[in-house]
Structures are given as C-alpha cells and as structure tokens.
VOTI-406479 format. One record per residue (C-alpha): x, y, z; residue number from 1. Coordinates in Angstrom, 2 decimals, padded with zeros to 5 digits, m for minus. Example, Ala and Ser with C-alpha at 12.3 -4.5 7.8 and 13.67 -1.06 7.14 Angstrom:
BEGIN
(site (012.30, m004.50, 007.80), 1)
(site (013.67, m001.06, 007.14), 2)
//
This chain:
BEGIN
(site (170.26, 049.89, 104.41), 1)
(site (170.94, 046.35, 104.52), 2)
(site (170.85, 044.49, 107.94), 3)
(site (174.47, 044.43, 108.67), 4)
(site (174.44, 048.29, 108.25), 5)
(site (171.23, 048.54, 111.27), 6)
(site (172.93, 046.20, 113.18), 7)
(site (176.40, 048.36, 113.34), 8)
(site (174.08, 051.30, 113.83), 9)
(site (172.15, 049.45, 116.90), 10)
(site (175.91, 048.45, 118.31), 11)
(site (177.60, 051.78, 117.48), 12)
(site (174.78, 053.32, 120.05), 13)
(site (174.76, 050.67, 122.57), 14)
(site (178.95, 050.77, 122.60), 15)
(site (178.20, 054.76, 123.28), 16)
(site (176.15, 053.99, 125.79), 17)
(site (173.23, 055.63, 123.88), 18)
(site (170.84, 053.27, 125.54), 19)
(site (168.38, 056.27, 124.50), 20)
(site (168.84, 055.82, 120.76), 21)
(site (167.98, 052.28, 121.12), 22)
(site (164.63, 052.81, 122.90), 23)
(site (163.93, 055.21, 119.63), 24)
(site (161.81, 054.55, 117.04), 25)
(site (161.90, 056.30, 113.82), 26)
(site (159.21, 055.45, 111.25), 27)
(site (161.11, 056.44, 107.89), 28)
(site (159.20, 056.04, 105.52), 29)
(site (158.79, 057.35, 101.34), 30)
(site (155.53, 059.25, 100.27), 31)
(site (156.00, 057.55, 096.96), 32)
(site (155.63, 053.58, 098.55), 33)
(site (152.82, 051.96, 096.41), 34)
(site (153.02, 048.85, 098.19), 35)
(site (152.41, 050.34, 101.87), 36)
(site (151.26, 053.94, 101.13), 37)
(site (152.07, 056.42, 103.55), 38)
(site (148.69, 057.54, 105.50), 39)
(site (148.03, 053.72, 106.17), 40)
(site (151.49, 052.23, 107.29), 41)
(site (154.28, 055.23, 108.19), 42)
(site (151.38, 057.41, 109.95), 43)
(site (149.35, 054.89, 111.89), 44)
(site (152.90, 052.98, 113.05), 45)
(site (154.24, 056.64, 114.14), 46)
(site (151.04, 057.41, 116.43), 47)
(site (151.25, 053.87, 117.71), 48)
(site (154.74, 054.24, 119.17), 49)
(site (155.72, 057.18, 121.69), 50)
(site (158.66, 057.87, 120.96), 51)
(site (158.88, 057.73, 117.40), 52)
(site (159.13, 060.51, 114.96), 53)
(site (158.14, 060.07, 110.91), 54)
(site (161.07, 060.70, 108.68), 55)
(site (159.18, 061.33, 105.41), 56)
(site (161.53, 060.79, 101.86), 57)
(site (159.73, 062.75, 098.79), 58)
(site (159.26, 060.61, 095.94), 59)
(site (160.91, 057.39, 098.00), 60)
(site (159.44, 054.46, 096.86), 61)
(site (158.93, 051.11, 098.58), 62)
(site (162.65, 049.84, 099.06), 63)
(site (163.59, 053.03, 100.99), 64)
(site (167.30, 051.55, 102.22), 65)
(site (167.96, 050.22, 099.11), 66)
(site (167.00, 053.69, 096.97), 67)
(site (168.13, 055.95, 099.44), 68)
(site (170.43, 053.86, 101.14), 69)
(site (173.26, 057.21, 101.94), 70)
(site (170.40, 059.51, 103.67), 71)
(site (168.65, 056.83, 105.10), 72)
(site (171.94, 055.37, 107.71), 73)
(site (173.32, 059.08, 107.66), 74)
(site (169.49, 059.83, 108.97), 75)
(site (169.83, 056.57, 111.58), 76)
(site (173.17, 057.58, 112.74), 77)
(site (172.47, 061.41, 113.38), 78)
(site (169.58, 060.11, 115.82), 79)
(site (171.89, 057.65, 117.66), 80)
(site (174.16, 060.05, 118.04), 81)
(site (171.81, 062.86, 119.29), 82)
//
C-alpha cells in the first residue's frame, strides 16, 4: 500500500464519519519479515496498543503493502468500514 492509498483509506473513514476506524490500530504484519520478525515487532506493538488487533500474512515478507498490496487495503478498508 503506498501512502496515497492509507491516506484515501484514513479520509474515506473520516468522510463516513468513522471517527472509530481512525482511533484503530491494526498491526499487520507477515510471519515471513526477516528484517523485523514477528514475535519482536508485530506482537510487542499489538500488546502495546489497546485497540489494535494483529493481522498476521503467512509467508509475507518485509514489504507487506508492496507484496500483498490487494489484501492488505481490502484488509484496511473492511475495518474502516466495520
């Protein structure tokens, strides 16, 4: 996901006055990232923050908008719009 694509994500929730979805955090985050493994960056950052669940990608690497760039908004938008 490049940052034009989070920032019409962040504005498509704030225009539907999903101030909610904004105060969300999802950690999303690929069991496959070599550079910031898993247990050590996506789990500690999820316990940190309340309100944040961990979206896990099997076999996601370290680039996770970029690889998985479809399921990754899709997965953004479905929580704005819940």
């Amino acid at each position: 996901m490049g940052q034009k694509d989070l920032r019409d994500a962040v504005l498509i929730a704030y225009s539907m006055g999903s101030i909610e979805a904004v105060r969300y955090s999802g950690t999303y985050h690929g069991d496959a990232d070599a550079s910031a493994p898993l247990p050590i960056t996506g789990v500690r950052i999820t316990k940190l923050i309340k309100s944040s669940d961990l979206i896990v990608y099997p076999g996601a690497p370290h680039g996770l908008p970029i690889t998985h760039r479809g399921k990754s908004i899709a997965d953004i938008l479905g929580v704005i719009r819940n």
